[in-house]
C-alpha atoms as one frame of an Amber mdcrd trajectory, in Angstrom:
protein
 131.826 108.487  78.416 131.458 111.874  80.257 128.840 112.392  82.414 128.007
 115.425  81.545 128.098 115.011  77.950 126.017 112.106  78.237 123.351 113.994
  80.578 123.571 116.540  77.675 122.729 114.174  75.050 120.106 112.139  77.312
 118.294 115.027  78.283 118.194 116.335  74.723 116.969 112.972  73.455 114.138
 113.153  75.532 112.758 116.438  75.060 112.952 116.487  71.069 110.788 113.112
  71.728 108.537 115.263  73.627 108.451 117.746  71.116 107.940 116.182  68.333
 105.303 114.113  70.239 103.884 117.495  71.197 103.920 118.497  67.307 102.292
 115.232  66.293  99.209 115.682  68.831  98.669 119.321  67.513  98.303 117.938
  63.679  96.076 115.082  64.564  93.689 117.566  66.356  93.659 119.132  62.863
  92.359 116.263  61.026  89.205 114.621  60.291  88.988 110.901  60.605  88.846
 110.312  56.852  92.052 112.558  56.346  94.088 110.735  59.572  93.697 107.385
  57.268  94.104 108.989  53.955  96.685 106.870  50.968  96.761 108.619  47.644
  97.911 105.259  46.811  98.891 102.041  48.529 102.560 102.734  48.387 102.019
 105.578  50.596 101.170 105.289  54.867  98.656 107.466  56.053  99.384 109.983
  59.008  97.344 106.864  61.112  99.810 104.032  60.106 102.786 106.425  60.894
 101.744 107.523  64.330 101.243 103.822  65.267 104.816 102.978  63.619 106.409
 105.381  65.573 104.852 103.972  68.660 106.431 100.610  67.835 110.017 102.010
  66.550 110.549 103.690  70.160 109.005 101.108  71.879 111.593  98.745  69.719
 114.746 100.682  70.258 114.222 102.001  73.489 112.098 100.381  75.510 113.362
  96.976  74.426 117.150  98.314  72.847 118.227 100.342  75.821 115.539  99.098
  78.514 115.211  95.167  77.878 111.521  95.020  77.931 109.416  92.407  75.717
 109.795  93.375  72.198 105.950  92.805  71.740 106.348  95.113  68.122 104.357
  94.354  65.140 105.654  96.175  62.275 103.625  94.631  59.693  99.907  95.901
  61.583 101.337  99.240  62.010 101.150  99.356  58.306  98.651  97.273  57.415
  96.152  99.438  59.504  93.107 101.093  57.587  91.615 102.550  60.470  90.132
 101.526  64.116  92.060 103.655  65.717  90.425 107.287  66.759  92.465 110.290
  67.309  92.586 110.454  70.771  93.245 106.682  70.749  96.648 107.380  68.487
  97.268 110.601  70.071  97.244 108.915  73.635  99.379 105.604  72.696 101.779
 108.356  71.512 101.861 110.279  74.889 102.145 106.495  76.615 105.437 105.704
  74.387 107.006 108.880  74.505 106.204 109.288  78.365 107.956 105.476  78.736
 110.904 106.750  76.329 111.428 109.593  78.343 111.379 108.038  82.001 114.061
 105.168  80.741 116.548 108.387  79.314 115.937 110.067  82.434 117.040 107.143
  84.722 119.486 105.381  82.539 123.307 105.232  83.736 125.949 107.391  81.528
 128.091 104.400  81.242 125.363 102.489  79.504 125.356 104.545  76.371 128.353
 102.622  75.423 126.692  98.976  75.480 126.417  96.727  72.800 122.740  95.883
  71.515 121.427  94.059  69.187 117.668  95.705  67.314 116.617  94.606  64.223
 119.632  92.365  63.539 121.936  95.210  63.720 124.762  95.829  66.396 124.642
  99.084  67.939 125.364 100.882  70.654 122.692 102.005  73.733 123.597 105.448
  72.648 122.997 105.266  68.586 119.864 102.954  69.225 119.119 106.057  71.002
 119.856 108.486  68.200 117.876 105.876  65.866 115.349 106.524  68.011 115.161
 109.866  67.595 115.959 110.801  64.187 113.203 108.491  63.173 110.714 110.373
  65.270 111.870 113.346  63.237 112.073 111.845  60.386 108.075 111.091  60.408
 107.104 114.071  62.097 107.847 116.255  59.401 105.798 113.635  57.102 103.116
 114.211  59.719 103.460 118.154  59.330 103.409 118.123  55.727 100.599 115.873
  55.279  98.666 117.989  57.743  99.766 121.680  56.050  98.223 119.496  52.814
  95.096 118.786  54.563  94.677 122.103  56.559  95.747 124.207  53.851  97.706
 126.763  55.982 101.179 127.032  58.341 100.754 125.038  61.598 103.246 128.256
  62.989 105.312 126.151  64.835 108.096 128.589  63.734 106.164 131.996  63.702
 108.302 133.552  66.709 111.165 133.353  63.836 109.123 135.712  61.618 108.843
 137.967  64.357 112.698 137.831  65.476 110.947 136.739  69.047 112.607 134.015
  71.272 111.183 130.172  70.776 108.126 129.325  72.795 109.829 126.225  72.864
 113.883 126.333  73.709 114.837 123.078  71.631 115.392 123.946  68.703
């Protein structure tokens, strides 16, 4: 693969993980305990069970997919989870996984991208485990957002500089 294309995708990789890492902390400074482990119903995951299930999908895919560390993940607790976890308990295991996710992007070798893995019992390559990775953080994120804007009863403005026709605080879009 080319180097710079894959230093292009890499470094992108890592800073919507950041972002959206970034956008998660901001929301969970926004709710109360009660609402952070709010169901409507038991077929839905509270903002608390999807922080923590983020945690272990990156942790999964990258840290084990693309870095080879344990695969310590528990899927089944990071739903299962009614509580016990504070806000600046989830919003700190997020920072820790995100700031691991972003060191192994940062180092990892262009020609890697192109490896074969196996996650989950699926074949894929470094780079889509990758993209996994990341789409999934997105993914849940916006559940995040909306469940917040539910809670908070307003805009979080993490787009106001549009309404103004200013430039991004943030660059990624």
């Amino acid at each position: 693969m080319h180097s710079e294309l894959a230093q292009v995708f890499l470094g992108f990789s890592a800073r919507k993980l950041e972002q959206y890492a970034t956008r998660i902390r901001d929301c969970l400074g926004l709710l109360s305990d009660e609402q952070l482990w709010h169901r409507s119903g038991e077929h839905e995951n509270s903002v608390g069970n999807l922080v923590l299930h983020l945690c272990g999908n990156v942790r999964q895919w990258i840290g084990h997919g693309v870095a080879g560390l344990p695969d310590v993940r528990d899927r089944r607790a990071e739903f299962a989870a009614r509580g016990g976890h504070s806000r600046e308990e989830l919003a700190e295991r997020l920072e820790r996984t995100v700031r691991q996710a972003v060191a192994i992007l940062s180092t990892l070798a262009p020609a890697r991208l192109l490896e074969s893995v196996v996650l989950q019992g699926y074949q894929v390559t470094v780079m889509e485990a990758i993209y996994h990775a990341v789409e999934h953080f997105a993914q849940h994120t916006g559940q995040i957002i909306y469940a917040t804007k539910r809670f908070a009863g307003a805009d979080l403005g993490f787009y106001k500089h549009l309404d103004r026709g200013g430039a991004p605080a943030d660059p990624t879009p």
